[in-house]
C-alpha positions in Angstrom: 61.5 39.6 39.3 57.9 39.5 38.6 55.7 41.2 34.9 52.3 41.6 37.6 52.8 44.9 38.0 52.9 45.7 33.9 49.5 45.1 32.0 51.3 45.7 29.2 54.7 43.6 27.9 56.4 45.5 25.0 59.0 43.8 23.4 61.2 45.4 20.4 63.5 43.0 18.3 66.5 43.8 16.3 67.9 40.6 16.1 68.6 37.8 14.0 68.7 34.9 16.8 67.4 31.1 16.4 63.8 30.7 16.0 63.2 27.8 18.6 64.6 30.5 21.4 61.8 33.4 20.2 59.4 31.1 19.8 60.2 29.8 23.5 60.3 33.1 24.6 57.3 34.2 23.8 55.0 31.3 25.4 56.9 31.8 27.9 56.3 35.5 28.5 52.3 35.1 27.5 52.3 32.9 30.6 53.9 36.0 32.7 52.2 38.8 31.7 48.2 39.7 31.7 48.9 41.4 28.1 51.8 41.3 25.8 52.7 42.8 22.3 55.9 42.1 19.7 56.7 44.5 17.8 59.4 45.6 15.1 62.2 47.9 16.5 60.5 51.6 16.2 57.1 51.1 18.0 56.5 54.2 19.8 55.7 52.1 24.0 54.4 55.2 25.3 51.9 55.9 22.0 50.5 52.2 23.0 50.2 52.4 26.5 48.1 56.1 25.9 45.4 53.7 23.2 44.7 51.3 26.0 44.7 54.0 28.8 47.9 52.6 30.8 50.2 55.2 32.8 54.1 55.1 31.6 55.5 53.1 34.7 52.7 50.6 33.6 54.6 49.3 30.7 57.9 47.3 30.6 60.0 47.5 27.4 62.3 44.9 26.6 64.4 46.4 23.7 67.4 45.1 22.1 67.1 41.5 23.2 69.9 40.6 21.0 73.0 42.8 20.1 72.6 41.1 16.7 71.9 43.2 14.0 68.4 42.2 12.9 66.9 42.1 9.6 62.9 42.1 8.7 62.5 39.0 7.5 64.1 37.9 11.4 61.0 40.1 12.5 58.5 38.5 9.8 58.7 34.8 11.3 57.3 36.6 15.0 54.4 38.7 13.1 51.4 39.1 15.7 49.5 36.4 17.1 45.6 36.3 16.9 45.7 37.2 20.9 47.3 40.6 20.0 45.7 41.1 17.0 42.4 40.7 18.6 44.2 43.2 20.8 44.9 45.8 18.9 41.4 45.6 17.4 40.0 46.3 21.0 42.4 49.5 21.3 41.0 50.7 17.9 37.4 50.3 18.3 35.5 53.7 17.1 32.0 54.7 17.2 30.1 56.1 14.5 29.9 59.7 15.8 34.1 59.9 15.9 33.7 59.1 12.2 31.0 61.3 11.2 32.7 63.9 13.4 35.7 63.6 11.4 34.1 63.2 7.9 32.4 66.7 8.8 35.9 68.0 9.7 37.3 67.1 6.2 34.3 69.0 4.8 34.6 71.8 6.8 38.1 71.9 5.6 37.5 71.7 1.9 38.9 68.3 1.3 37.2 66.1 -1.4 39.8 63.2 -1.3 41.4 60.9 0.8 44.1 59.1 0.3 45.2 56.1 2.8 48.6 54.4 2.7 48.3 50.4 2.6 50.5 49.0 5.3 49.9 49.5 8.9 47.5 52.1 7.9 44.5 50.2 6.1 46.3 47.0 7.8 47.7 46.1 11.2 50.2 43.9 9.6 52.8 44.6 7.6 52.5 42.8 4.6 56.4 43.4 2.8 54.9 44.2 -0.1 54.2 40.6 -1.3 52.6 37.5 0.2 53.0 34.1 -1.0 49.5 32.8 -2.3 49.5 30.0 0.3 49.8 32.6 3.1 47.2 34.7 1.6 44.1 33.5 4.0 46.3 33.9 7.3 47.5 36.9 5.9 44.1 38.2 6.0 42.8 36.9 8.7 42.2 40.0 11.8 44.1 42.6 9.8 42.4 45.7 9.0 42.2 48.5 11.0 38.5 48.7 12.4 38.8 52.7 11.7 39.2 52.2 8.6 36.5 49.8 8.3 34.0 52.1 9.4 35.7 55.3 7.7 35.8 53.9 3.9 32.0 53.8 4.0 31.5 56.9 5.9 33.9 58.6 3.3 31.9 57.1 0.0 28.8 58.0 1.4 29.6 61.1 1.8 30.6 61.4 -1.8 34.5 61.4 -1.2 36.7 60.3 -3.3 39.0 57.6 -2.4 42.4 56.3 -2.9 45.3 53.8 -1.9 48.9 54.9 -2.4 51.4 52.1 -1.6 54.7 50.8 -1.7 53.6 47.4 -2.0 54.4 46.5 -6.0 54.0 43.4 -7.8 57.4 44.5 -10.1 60.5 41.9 -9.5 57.6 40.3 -7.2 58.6 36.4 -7.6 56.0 33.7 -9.2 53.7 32.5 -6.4 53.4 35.3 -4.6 50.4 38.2 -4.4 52.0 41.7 -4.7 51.6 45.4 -5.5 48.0 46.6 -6.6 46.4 42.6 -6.5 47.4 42.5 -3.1 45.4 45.4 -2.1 42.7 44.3 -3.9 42.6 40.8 -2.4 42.5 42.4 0.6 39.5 44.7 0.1 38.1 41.8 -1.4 37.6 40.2 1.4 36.7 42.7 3.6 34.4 44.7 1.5 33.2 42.2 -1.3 32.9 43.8 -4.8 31.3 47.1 -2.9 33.5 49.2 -2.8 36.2 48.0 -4.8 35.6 49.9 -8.4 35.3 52.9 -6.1 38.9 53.3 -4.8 41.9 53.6 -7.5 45.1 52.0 -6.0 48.5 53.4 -7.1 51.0 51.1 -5.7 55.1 52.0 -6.8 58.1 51.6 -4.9 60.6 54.5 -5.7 63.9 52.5 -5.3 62.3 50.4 -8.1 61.8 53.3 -10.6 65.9 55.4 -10.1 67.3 53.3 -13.4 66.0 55.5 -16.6 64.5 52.4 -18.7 62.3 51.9 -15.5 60.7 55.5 -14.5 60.5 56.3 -18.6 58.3 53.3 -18.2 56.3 54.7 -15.6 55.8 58.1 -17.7 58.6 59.7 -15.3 60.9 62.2 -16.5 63.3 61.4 -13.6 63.5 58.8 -11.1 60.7 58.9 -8.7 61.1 60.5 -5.3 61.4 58.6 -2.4 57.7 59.5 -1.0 54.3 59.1 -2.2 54.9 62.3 -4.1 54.7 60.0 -7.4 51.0 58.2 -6.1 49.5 61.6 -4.7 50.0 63.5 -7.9 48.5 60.5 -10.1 45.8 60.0 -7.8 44.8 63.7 -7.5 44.7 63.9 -11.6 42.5 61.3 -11.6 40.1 62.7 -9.2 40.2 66.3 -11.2 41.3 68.0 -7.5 44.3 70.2 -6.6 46.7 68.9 -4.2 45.5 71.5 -1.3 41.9 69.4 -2.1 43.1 65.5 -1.1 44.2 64.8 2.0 47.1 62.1 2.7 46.7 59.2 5.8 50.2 57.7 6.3 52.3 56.2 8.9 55.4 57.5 7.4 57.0 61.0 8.5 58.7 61.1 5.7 55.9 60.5 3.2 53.7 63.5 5.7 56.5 66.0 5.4 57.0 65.5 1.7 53.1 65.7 1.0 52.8 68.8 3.2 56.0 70.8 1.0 53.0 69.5 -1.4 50.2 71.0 -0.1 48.3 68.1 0.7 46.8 67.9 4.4 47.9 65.2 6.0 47.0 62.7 9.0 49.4 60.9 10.8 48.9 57.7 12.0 51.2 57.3 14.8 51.4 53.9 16.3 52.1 52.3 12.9 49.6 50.1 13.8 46.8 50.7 11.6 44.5 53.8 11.8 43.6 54.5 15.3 40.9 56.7 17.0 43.2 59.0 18.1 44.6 59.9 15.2 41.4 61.1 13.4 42.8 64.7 14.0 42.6 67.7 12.2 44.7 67.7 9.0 47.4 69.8 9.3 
């Protein structure tokens, strides 16, 4: 059996096996393969091989390594390497004419504000919603989407507004770790300095926090709050003085697309859940 024939080495885990055999599997399968990614279960193989230009037959799969039922913190110990970060950066390089071609679009359209999920949108890694201070810098380190680098400029120059709606929250968050709103901050932080940072509102709520009644009376609810960004869109859009039809939700959720569309929001898809890619600077639908 021989990986020459695939540039591209997907694996998907669900499992919950012993580190030391991951870890061994991996080296060992960065030593058989020109280009390899791991990935959490759901990564769409044929979406990836499409970015990078590869046919279908070109990329091998290896799902379900393990009939284990996994967990994500089993996934969080194998989070991507610097190789395929460095990777997926190449995949989402963008010139400046896509993004100016798109910011035109959103004008054309009537849109005034944009609104970007966090994780694996703004970021290529997941971030759980917390990160232990220590684990801050690596944390950082190679994950934003180089889209969105160039976009958030384009998109404050253009006098859009801007916003961040995320899951990530800093309630029940333990001591010693960075969570919620501070953790998108930190992040821009260190990609944008202080420019930009005043300029971009962050709503960051996690609905399963906010079903008991002391908890969404606390966030000004007057029922628990929907499991979407239905909660974050409508803040965010009161604060920018716009109508829903008028700010425009990037997410790589389905669920939190369909339930801003029922909204009335346009919406933009980012399908390979691995931060903002070319192709998905698409018309809002």
């Amino acid at each position: 059996f021989s990986l020459a024939p695939f540039p591209l080495l997907l694996l998907q885990f669900n499992l919950s096996s012993s580190k030391i055999l991951l870890v061994a599997l991996q080296i060992f399968l960065s030593l058989l393969a020109p280009a390899f990614c791991v990935h959490s279960a759901g990564v769409h193989d044929l979406r990836l091989a499409e970015e990078i230009s590869l046919a279908p037959e070109k990329v091998l799969s290896l799902d379900q390594i393990s009939p284990q039922q996994g967990t994500l913190q089993a996934f969080k110990f194998i989070t991507p390497t610097k190789f395929i970060q460095k990777r997926l950066r190449t995949m989402a390089a963008v010139d400046d004419v896509t993004i100016q071609r798109f910011v035109a679009m959103l004008e054309s359209k009537g849109i005034k504000a944009v609104v970007f999920d966090f994780d694996c949108t703004i970021t290529i890694k997941h971030s759980s919603g917390r990160q232990r201070i220590e684990k801050m810098p690596s944390y950082l380190e190679d994950n934003i989407s180089p889209v969105f680098h160039k976009l958030l400029p384009a998109l404050l120059g253009a006098s859009f507004k801007v916003g961040v709606a995320t899951f990530a929250d800093s309630y029940r968050a333990p001591a010693g770790y960075v969570a919620g709103e501070a953790l998108v901050r930190q992040h821009f932080k260190h990609y944008f300095q202080d420019e930009f940072t005043a300029q971009v509102p962050v709503v960051a709520a996690y609905p399963e926090n906010y079903q008991e009644e002391v908890h969404w009376r606390a966030r000004g609810l007057s029922g628990p709050m929907p499991n979407s960004k239905e909660y974050h869109l409508r803040l965010l859009a009161q604060q920018f003085g716009l109508e829903a039809p008028q700010v425009a939700l990037v997410d790589d959720d389905k669920n939190n697309i369909l339930s801003a569309k029922q909204d009335r929001h346009p919406t933009v898809l980012v399908r390979a859940r691995n931060g903002l890619m070319p192709s998905d600077l698409v018309e809002p639908q």
